[in-house]
N, C-alpha and C positions, 0 to 999 in steps of 0.2 A: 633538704634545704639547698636553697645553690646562691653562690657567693663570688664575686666580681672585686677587685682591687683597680681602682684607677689611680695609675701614676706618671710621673712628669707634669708637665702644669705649671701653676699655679694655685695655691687655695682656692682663688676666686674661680678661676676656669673649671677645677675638679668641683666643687660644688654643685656650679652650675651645673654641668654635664651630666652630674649625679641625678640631679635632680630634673632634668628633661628625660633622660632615661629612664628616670623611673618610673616620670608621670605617661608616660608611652608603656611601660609593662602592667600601669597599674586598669589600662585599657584593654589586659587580657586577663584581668582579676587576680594578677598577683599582689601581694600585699610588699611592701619595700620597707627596710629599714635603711637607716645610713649607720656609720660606725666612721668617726672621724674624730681630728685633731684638736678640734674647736676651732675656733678665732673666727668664724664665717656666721651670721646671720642669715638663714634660710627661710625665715619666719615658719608658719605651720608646715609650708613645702607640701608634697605629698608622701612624705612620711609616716609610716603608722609608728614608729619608736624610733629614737637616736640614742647614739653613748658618746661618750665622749673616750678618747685613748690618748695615754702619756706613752712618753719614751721608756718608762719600766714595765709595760702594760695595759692592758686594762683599766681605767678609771673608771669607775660608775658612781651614781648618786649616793650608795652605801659605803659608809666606812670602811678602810683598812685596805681598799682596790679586791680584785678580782681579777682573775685568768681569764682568757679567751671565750674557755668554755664554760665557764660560769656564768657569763655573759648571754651565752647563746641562747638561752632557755627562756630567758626573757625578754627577747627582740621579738614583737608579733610581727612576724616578714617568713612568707615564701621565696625573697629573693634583697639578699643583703651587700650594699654597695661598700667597702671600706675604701675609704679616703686619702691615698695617701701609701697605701701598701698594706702590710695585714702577715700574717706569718705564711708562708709560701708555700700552704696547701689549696692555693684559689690559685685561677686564671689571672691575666690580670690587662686589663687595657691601658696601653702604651700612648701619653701624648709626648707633645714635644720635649724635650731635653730627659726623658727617662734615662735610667740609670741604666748601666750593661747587664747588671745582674737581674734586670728583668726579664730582658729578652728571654730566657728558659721557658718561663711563665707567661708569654706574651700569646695571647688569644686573638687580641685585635690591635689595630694602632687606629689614630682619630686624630684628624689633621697634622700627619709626619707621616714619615716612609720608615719602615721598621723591618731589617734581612728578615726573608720568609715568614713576614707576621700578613697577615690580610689587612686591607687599610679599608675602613669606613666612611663615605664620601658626607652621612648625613647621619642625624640621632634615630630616623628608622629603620635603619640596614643593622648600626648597631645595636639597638636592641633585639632586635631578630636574632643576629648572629650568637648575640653573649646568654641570650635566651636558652640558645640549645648547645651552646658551649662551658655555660658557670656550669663550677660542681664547689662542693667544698667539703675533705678529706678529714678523718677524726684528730689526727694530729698525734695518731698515737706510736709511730716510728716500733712498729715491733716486727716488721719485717715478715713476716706471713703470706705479702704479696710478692717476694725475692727482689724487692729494692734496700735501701739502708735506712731509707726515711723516706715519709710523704712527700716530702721536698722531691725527690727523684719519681716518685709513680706518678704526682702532679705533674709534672714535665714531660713524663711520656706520653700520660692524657692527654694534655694542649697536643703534641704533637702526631697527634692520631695512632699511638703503637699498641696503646694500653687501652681500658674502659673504665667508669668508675666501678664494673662489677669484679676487678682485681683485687679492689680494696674488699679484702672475705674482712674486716673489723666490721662495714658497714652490711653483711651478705650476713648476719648471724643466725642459727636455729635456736638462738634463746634471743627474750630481749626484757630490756629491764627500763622502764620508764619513768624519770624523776619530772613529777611537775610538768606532767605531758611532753616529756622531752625523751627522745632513744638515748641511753648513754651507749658510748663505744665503749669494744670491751675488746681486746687482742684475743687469739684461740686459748693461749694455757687458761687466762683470768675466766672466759668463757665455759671450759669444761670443768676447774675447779667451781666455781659456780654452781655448774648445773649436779657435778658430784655428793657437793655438801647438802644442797636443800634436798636434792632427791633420797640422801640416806637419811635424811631430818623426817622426810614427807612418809617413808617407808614405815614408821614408826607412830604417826597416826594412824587411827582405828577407820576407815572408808575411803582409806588411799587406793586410788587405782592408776595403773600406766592413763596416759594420755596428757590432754591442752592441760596445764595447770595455771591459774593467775590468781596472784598472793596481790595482796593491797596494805601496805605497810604507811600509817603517818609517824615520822620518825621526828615531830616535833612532839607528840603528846606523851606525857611522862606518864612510865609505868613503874607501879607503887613497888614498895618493897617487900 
């Protein structure tokens, strides 16, 4: 999944932007969500899902709010616009009066001059550009790639030093999918993992090495 933060602005500006960008990636069959603050009328837009996010988080249509990545599983989008900024594992496109602490994260600027950011003359150079520039990082700071947090391996990305093939959370030889979704998983949680089920698996009767895929609904209640 690859994931774009647009900031500085205005509501009305970011919205907009959001959403001619999108309607331009959705002319190479990407699908787009938004993830923003509210206050803005987009009508249908070219949106396939939206969220809405508060200052503590996460807000969605269900009770009690949700994380980040709670979220994610349920946005049908190949490529997700956050509105306003987003936790500092995405790129992010810089308009005018952006904050300083973007510039780390700064992939593109679009109408401003931004030190060492590439500036965007029109909405089809930027889409191109953040096309083969979005990524978006698990969020999982376990340091595997010899940074301290995603926040620093993002920043080296934007800055061409690193890849997202650094990030070994998203490179895993196991994988575990909730609700068609990969969850991330750091190396120790990874081999702990694969340790437990496979001394579990060793213990059925037609267990053999190789591909194994378990299928668990962990909504249906088993008797007692």
């Amino acid at each position: 999944m690859q994931a774009v933060a647009i900031v500085g602005g205005n509501v009305e500006t970011r919205a907009a932007l959001c959403a001619q960008v999108a309607e331009r990636l959705q002319e190479d069959g990407l699908r787009c969500a938004l993830v923003s603050g509210g206050g803005v009328d987009t009508g249908g837009g070219p949106f396939n899902s939206r969220a809405e996010i508060s200052a503590l988080g996460v807000s969605v249509s269900w009770p009690g709010g949700k994380s980040l990545d709670d979220l994610m599983p349920h946005l049908e989008a190949d490529f997700i616009f956050f509105d306003g900024g987003g936790e500092p594992r995405m790129p992010r496109v810089l308009l005018e009066g952006y904050a300083e602490d973007d510039l780390t994260l700064g992939a593109a600027s679009y109408g401003c001059n931004a030190p060492n950011v590439p500036r965007m003359g029109d909405v089809d150079s930027l889409a191109e550009h953040i096309k083969e520039r979005a990524f978006f990082l698990p969020g999982l700071n376990c340091g595997e790639c010899g940074f301290d947090s995603c926040a620093s391996l993002a920043a080296e990305i934007v800055a061409g030093n690193r890849g997202q093939d650094d990030c070994t959370s998203m490179q895993p030889s196991l994988t575990v999918r909730s609700n068609g979704s990969t969850m991330a998983m750091n190396a120790y949680v990874e081999r702990t993992f694969r340790a437990v089920v496979t001394a579990m698996l060793e213990q059925l009767k037609g267990y053999s090495p190789g591909e194994i895929e378990i299928t668990m609904d962990t909504e249906q209640e088993t008797g007692a």
